[in-house]
N, CA and C atoms as a LAMMPS dump frame, in Angstrom:
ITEM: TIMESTEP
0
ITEM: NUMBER OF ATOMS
513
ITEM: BOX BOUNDS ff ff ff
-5.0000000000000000e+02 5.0000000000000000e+02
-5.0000000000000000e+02 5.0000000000000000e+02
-5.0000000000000000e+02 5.0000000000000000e+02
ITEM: ATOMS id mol type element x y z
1 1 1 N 256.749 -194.134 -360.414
2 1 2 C 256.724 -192.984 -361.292
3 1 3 C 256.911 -191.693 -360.513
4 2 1 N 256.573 -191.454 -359.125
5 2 2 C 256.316 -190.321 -358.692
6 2 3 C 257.994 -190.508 -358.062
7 3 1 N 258.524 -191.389 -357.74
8 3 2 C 259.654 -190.789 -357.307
9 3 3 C 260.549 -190.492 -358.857
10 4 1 N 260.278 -190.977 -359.523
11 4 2 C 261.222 -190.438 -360.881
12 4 3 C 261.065 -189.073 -361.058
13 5 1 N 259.72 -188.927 -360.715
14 5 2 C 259.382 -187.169 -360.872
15 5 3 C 259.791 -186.475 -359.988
16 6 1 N 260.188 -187.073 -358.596
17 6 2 C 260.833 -186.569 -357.26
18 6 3 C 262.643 -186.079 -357.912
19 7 1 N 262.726 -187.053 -358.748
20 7 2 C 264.462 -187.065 -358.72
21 7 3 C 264.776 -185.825 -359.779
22 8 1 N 263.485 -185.744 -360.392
23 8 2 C 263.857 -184.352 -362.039
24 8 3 C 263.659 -183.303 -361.389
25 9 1 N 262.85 -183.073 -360.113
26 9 2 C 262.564 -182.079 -359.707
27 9 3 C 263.656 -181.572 -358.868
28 10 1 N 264.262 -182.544 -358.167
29 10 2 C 265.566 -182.351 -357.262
30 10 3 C 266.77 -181.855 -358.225
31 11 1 N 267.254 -182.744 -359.366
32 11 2 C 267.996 -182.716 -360.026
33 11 3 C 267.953 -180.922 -361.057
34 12 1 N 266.795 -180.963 -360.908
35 12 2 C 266.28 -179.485 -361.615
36 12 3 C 266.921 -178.098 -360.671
37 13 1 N 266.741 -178.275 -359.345
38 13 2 C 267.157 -177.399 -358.683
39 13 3 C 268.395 -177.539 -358.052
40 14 1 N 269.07 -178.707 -358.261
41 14 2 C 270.457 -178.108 -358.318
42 14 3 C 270.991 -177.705 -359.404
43 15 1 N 270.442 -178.235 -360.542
44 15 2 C 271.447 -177.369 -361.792
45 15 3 C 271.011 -175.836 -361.601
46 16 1 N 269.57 -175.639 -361.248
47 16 2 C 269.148 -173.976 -360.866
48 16 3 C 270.487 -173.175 -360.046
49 17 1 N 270.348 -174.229 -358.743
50 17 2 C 271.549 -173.429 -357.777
51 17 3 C 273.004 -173.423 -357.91
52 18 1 N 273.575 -174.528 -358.873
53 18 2 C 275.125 -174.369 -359.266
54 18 3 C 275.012 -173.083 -360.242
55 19 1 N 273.797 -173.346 -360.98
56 19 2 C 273.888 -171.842 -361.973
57 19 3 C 274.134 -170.771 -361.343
58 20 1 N 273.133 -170.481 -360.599
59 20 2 C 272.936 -169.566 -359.737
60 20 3 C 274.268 -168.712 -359.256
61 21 1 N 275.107 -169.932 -358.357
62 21 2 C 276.166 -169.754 -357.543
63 21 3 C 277.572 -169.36 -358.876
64 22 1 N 277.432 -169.684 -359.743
65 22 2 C 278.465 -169.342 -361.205
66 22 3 C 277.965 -168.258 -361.468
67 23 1 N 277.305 -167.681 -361.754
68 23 2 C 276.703 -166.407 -362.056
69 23 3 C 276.648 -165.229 -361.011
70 24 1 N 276.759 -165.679 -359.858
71 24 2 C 277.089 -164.278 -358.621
72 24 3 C 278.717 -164.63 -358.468
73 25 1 N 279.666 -165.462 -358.548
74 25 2 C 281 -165.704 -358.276
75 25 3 C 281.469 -164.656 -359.379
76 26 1 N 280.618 -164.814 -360.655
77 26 2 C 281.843 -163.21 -361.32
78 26 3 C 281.763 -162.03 -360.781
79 27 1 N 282.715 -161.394 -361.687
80 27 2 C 283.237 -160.195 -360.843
81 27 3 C 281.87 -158.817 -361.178
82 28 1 N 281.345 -158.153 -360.41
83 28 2 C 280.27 -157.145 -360.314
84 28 3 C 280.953 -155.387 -359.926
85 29 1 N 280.833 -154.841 -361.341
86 29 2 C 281.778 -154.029 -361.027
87 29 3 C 281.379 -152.822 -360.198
88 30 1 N 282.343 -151.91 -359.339
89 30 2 C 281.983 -151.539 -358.15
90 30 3 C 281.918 -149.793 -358.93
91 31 1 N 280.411 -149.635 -357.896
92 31 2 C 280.277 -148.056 -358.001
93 31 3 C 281.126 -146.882 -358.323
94 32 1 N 281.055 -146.405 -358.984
95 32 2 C 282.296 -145.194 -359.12
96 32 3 C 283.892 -145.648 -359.373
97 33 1 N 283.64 -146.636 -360.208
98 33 2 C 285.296 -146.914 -360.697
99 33 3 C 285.695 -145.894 -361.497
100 34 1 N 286.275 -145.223 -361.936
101 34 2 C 287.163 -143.836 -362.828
102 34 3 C 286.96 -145.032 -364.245
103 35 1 N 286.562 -144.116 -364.842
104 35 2 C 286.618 -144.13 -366.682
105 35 3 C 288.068 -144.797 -366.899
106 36 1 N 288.386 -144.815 -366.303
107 36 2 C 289.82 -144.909 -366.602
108 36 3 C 290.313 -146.571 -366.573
109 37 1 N 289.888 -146.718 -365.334
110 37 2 C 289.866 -148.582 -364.956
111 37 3 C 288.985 -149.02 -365.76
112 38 1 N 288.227 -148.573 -365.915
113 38 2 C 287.071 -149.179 -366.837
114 38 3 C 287.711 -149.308 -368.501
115 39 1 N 288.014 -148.694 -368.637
116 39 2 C 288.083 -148.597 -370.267
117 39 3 C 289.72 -149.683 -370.14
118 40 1 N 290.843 -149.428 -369.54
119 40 2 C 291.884 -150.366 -369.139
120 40 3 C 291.867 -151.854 -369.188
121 41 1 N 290.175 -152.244 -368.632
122 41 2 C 290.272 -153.617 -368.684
123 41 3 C 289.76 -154.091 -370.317
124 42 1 N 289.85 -153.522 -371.226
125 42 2 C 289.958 -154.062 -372.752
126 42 3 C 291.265 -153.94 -372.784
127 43 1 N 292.122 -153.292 -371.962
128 43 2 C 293.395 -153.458 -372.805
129 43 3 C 293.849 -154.677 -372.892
130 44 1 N 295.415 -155.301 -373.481
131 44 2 C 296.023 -156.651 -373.203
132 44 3 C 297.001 -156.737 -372.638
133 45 1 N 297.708 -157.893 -372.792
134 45 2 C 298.96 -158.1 -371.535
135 45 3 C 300.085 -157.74 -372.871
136 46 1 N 299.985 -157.347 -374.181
137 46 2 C 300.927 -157.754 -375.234
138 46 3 C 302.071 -156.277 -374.96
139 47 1 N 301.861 -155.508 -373.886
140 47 2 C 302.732 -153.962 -374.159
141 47 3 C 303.712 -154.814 -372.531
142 48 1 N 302.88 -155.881 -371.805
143 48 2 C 303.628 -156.044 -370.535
144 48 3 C 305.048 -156.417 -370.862
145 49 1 N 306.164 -156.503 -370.615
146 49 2 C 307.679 -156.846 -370.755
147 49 3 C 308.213 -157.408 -369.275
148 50 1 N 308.592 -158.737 -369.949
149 50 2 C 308.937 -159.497 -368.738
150 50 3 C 310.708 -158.886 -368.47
151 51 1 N 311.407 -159.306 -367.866
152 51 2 C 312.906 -158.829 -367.865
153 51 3 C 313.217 -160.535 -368.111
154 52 1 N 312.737 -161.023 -367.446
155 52 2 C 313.213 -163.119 -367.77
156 52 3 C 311.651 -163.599 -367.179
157 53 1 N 311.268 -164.662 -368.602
158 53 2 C 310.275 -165.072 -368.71
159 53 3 C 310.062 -166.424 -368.223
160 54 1 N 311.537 -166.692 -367.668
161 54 2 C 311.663 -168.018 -366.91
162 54 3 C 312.722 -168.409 -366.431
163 55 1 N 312.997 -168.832 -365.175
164 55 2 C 313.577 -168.463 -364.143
165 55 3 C 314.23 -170.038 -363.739
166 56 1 N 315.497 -170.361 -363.571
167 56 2 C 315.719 -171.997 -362.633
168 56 3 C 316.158 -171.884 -362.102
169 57 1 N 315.894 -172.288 -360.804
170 57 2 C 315.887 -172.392 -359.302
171 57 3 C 317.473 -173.158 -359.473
172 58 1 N 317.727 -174.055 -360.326
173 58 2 C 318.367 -175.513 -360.112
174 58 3 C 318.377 -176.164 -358.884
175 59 1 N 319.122 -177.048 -358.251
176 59 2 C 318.906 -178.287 -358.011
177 59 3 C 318.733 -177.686 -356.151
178 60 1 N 317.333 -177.867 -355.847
179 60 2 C 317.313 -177.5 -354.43
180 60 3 C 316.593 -178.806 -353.141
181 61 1 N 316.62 -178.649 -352.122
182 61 2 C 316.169 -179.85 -350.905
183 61 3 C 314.864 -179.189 -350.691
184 62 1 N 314.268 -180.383 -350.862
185 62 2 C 313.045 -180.915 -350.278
186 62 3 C 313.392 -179.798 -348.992
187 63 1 N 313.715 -180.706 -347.793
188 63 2 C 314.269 -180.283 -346.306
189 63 3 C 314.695 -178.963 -346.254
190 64 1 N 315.082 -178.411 -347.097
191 64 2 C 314.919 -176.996 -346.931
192 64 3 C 314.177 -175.438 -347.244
193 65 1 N 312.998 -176.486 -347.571
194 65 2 C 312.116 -175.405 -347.299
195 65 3 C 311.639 -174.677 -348.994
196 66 1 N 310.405 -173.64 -348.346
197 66 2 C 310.616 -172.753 -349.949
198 66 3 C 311.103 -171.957 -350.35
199 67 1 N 311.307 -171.692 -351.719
200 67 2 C 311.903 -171.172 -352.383
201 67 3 C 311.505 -169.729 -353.128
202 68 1 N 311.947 -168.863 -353.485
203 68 2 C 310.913 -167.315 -354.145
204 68 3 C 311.624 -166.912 -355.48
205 69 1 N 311.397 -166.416 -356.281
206 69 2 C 311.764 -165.698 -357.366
207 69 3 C 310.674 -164.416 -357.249
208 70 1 N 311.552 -163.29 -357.836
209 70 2 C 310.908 -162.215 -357.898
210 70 3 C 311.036 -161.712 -359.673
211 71 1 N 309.588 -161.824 -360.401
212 71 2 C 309.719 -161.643 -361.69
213 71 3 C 309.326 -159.995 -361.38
214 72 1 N 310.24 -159.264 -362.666
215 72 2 C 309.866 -158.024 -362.846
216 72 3 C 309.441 -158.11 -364.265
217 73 1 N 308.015 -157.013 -364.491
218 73 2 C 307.395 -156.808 -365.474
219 73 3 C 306.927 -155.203 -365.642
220 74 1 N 307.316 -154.558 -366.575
221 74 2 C 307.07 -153.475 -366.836
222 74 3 C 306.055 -153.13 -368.368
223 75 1 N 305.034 -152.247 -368.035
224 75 2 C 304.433 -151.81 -369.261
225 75 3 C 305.174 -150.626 -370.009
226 76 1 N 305.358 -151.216 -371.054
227 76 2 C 306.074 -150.233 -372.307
228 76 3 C 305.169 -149.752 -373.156
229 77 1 N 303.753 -150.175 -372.711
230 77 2 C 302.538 -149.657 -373.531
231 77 3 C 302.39 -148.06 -373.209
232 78 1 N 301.726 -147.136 -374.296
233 78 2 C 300.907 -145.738 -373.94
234 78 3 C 300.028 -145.803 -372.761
235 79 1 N 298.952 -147.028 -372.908
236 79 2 C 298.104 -147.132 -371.84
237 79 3 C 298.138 -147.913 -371.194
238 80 1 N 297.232 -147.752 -369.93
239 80 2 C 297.021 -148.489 -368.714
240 80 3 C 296.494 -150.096 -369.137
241 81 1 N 297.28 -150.801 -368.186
242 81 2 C 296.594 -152.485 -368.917
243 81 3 C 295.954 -153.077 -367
244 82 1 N 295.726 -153.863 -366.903
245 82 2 C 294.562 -153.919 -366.526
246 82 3 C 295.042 -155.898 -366.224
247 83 1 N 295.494 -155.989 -365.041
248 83 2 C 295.731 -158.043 -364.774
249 83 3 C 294.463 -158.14 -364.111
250 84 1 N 293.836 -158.82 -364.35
251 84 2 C 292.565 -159.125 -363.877
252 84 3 C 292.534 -160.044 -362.861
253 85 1 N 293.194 -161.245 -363.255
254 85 2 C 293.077 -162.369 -362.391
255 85 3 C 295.268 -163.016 -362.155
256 86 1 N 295.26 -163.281 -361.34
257 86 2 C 296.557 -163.856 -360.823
258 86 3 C 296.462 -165.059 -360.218
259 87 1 N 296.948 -166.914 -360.645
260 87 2 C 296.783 -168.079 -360.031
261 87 3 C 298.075 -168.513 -360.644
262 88 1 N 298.38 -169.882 -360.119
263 88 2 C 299.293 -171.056 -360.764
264 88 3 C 299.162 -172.164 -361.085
265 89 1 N 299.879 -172.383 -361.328
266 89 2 C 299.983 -173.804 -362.197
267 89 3 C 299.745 -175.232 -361.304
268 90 1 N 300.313 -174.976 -359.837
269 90 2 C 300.345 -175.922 -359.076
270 90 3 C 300.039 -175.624 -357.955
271 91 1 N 299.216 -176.488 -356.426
272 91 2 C 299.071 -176.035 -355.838
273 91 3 C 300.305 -175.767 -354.546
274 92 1 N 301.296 -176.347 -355.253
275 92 2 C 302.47 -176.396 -354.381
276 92 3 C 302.992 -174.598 -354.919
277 93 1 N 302.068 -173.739 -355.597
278 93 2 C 302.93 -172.741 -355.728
279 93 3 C 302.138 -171.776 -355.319
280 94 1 N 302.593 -169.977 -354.79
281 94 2 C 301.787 -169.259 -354.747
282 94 3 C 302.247 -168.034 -355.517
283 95 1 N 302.006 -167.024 -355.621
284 95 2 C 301.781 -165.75 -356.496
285 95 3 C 301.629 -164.654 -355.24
286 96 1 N 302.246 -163.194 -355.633
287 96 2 C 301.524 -162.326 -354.9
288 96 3 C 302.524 -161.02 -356.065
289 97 1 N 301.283 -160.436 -356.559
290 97 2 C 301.757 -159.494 -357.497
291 97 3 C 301.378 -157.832 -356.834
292 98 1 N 302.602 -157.073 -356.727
293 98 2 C 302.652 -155.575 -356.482
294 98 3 C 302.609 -154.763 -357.437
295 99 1 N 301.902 -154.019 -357.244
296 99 2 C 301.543 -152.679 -358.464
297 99 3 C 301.064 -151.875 -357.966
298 100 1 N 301.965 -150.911 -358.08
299 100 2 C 300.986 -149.395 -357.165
300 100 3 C 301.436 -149.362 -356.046
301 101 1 N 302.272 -149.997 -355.175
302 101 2 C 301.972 -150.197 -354.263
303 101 3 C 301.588 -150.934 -353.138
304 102 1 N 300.133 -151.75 -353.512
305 102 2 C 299.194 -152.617 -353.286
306 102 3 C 299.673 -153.885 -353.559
307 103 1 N 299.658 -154.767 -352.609
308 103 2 C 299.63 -156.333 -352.745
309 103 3 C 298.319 -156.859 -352.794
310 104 1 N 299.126 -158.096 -354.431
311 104 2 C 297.265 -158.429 -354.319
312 104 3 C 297.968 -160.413 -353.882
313 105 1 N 297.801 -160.845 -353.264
314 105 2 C 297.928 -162.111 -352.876
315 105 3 C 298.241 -162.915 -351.558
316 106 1 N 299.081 -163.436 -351.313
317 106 2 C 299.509 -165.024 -352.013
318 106 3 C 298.294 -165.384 -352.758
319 107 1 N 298.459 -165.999 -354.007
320 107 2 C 297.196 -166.601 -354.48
321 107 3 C 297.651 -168.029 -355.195
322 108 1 N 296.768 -168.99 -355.377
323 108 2 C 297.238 -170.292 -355.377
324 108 3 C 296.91 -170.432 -356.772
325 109 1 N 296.566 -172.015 -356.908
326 109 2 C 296.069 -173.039 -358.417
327 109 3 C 294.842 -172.803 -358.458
328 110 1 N 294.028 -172.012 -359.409
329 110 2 C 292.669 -172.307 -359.921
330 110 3 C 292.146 -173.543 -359.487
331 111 1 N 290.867 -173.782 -358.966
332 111 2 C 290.258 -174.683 -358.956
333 111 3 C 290.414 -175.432 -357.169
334 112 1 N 291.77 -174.9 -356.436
335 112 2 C 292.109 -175.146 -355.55
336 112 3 C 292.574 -174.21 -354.047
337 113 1 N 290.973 -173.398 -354.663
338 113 2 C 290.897 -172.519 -353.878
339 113 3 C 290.247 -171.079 -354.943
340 114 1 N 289.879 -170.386 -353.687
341 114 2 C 289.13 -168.874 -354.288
342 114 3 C 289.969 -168.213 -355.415
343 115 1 N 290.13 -167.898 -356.556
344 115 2 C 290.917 -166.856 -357.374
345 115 3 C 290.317 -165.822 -357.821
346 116 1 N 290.429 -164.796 -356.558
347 116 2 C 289.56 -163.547 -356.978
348 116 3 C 290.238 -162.212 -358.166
349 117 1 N 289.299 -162.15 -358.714
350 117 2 C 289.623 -160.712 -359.719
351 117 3 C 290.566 -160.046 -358.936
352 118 1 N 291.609 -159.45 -358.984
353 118 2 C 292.428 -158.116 -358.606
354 118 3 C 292.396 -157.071 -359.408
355 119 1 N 292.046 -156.817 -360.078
356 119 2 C 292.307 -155.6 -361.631
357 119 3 C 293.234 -154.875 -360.79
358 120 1 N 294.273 -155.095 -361.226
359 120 2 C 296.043 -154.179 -360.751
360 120 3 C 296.109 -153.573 -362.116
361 121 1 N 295.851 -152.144 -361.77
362 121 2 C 296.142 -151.386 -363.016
363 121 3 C 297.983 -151.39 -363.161
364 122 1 N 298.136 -151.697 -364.259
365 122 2 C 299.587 -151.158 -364.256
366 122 3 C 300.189 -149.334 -365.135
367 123 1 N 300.495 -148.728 -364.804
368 123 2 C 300.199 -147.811 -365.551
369 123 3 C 301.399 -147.605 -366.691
370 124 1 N 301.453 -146.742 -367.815
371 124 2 C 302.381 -146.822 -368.675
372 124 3 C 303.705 -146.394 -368.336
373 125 1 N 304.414 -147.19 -368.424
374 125 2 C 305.888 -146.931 -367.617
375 125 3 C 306.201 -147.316 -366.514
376 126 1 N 305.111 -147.912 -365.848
377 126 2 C 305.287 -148.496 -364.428
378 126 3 C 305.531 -150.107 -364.57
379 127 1 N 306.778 -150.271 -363.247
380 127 2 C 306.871 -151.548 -363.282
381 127 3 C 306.327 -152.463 -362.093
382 128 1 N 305.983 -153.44 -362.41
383 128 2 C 305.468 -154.528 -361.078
384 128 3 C 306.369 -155.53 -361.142
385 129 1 N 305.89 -156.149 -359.312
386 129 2 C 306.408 -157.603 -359.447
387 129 3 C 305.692 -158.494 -359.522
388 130 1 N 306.206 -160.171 -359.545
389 130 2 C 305.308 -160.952 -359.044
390 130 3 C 306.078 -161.858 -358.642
391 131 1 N 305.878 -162.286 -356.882
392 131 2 C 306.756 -163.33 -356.527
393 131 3 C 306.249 -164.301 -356.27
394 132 1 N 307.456 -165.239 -357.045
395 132 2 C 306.478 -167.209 -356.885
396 132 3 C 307.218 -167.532 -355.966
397 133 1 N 306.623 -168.449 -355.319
398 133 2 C 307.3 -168.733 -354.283
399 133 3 C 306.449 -170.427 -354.209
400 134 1 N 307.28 -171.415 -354.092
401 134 2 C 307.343 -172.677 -354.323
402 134 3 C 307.904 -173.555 -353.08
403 135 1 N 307.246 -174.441 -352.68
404 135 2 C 306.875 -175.436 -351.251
405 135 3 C 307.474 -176.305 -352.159
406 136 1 N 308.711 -177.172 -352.334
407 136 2 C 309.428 -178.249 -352.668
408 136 3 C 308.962 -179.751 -351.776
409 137 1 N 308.19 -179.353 -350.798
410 137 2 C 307.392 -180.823 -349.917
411 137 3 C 305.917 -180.698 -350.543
412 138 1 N 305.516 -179.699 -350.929
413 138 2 C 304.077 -179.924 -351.081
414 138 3 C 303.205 -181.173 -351.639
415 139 1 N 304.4 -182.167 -352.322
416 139 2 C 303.67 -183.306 -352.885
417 139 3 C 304.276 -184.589 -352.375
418 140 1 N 305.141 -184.266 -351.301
419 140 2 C 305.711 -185.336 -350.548
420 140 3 C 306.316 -185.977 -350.889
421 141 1 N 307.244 -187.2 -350.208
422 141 2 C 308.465 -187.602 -350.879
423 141 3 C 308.162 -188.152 -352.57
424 142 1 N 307.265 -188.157 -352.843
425 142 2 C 307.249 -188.512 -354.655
426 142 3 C 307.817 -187.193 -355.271
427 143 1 N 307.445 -185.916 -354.545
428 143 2 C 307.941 -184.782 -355.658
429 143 3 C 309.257 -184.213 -355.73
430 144 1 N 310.091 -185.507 -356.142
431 144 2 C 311.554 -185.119 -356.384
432 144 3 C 311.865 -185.049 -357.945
433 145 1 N 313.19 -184.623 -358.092
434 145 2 C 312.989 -185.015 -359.669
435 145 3 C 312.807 -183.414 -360.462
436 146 1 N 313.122 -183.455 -361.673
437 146 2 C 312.421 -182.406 -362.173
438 146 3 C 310.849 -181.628 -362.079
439 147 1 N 310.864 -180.015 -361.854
440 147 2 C 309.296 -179.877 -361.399
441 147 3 C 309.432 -178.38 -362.095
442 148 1 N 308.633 -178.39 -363.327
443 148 2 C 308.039 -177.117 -363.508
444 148 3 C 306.678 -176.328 -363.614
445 149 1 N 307.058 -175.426 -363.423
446 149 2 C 305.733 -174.451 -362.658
447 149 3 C 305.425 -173.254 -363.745
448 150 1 N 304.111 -172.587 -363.631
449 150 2 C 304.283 -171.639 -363.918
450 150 3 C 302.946 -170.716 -362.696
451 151 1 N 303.479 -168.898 -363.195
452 151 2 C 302.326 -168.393 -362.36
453 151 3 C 302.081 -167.571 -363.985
454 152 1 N 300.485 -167.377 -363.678
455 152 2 C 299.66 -166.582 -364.787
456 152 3 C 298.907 -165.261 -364.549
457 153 1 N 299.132 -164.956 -365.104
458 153 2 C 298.696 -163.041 -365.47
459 153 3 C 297.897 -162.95 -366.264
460 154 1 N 296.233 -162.641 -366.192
461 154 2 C 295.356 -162.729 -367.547
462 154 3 C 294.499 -161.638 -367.297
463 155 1 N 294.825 -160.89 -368.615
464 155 2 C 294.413 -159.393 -368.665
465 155 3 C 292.203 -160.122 -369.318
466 156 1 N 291.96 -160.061 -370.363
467 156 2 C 291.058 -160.736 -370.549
468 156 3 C 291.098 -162.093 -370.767
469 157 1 N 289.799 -162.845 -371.003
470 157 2 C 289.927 -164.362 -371.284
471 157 3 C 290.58 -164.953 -372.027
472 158 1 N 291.956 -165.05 -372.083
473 158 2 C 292.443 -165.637 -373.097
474 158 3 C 293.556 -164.908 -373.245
475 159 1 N 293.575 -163.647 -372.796
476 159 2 C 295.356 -162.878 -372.996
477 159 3 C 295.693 -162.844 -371.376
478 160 1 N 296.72 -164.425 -371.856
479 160 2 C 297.719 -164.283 -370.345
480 160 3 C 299.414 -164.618 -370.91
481 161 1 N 299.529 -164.056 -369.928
482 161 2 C 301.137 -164.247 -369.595
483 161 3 C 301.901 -165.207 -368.88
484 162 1 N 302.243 -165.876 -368.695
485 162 2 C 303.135 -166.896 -368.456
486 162 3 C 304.54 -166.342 -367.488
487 163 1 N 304.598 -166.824 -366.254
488 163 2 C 305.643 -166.66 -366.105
489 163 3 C 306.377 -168.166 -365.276
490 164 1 N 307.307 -168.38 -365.833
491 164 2 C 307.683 -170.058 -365.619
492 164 3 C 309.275 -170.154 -364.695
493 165 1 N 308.985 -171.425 -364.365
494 165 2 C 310.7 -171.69 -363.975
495 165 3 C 310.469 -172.968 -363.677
496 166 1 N 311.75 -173.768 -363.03
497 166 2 C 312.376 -175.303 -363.196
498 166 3 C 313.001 -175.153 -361.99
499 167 1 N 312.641 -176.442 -361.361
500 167 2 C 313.923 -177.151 -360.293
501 167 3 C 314.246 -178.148 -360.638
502 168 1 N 315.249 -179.023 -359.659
503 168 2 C 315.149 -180.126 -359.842
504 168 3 C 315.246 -180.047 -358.104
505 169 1 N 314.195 -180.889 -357.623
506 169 2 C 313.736 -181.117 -356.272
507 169 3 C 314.523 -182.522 -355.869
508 170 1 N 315.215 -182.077 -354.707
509 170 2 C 315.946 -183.461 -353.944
510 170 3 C 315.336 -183.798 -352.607
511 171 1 N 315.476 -184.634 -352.213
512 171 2 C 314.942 -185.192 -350.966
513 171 3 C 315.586 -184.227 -349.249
């Protein structure tokens, strides 16, 4: 009996400390941000304008290495919008989005690695990039064949953007 009570008590404090550790990993917003960023991150991604919302590589070698696309996206909105978070679809892909200036990346696949908040203000009329850039070996000789990807842009939980493309990967 007493070790059953050993195992609820153990079992008790790790669900304490995974909590714990989920609850300091969000984002804690920093001293003296301008009214401005602040009020931005309610905006959405719906004023962002892609120029091409999806991109094909067509038919490229394994053996030669990776590959980049550079998506351009401009806000046609009045106000400032606000990308919060930037990841992909795969871990064979990475992301690194410019705005302002400022590079916020390479950043990878959720779950397969850190995906920290960036809040990249974009401002109204301003345009950004975001370049994917894709490792055609990353899954080894099985990943030939058709392979699509995407990288994501998510202003709040649930308003993201999509930006996609296609190869077809050869050996």
């Amino acid at each position: 009996m007493d070790s059953y009570k050993n195992l609820l008590i153990i079992f008790g404090i790790v669900v304490a400390v995974v909590a714990g550790l989920v609850l300091m990993s969000r984002a804690v917003p920093i001293a003296g941000e301008s009214d401005a960023l602040q009020a931005s991150v309610n905006s959405t991604l719906k004023d962002l304008k892609v120029d091409e919302i999806f991109y094909n590589f067509g038919n490229i070698s394994m053996a030669a290495g990776k590959v980049s696309h550079i998506f351009r996206v401009k806000n046609l909105g009045s106000e400032a919008v606000t990308v919060s978070k930037l990841y992909t679809s795969c871990m064979c892909t990475t992301a690194t989005l410019t705005a302002g200036g400022k590079s916020y990346g390479p950043i990878g696949m959720a779950g397969h690695g850190f995906v920290p908040k960036i809040n990249a203000v974009v401002a109204p009329g301003e345009e950004i990039t975001v370049e994917a850039v894709f490792d055609p070996a990353a899954h080894g000789p099985a990943g030939v064949g058709t392979i699509e990807r995407a990288v994501y842009l998510e202003g709040n939980p649930g308003d993201t953007l999509a930006l996609q493309f296609k190869t077809f990967v050869t050996p």
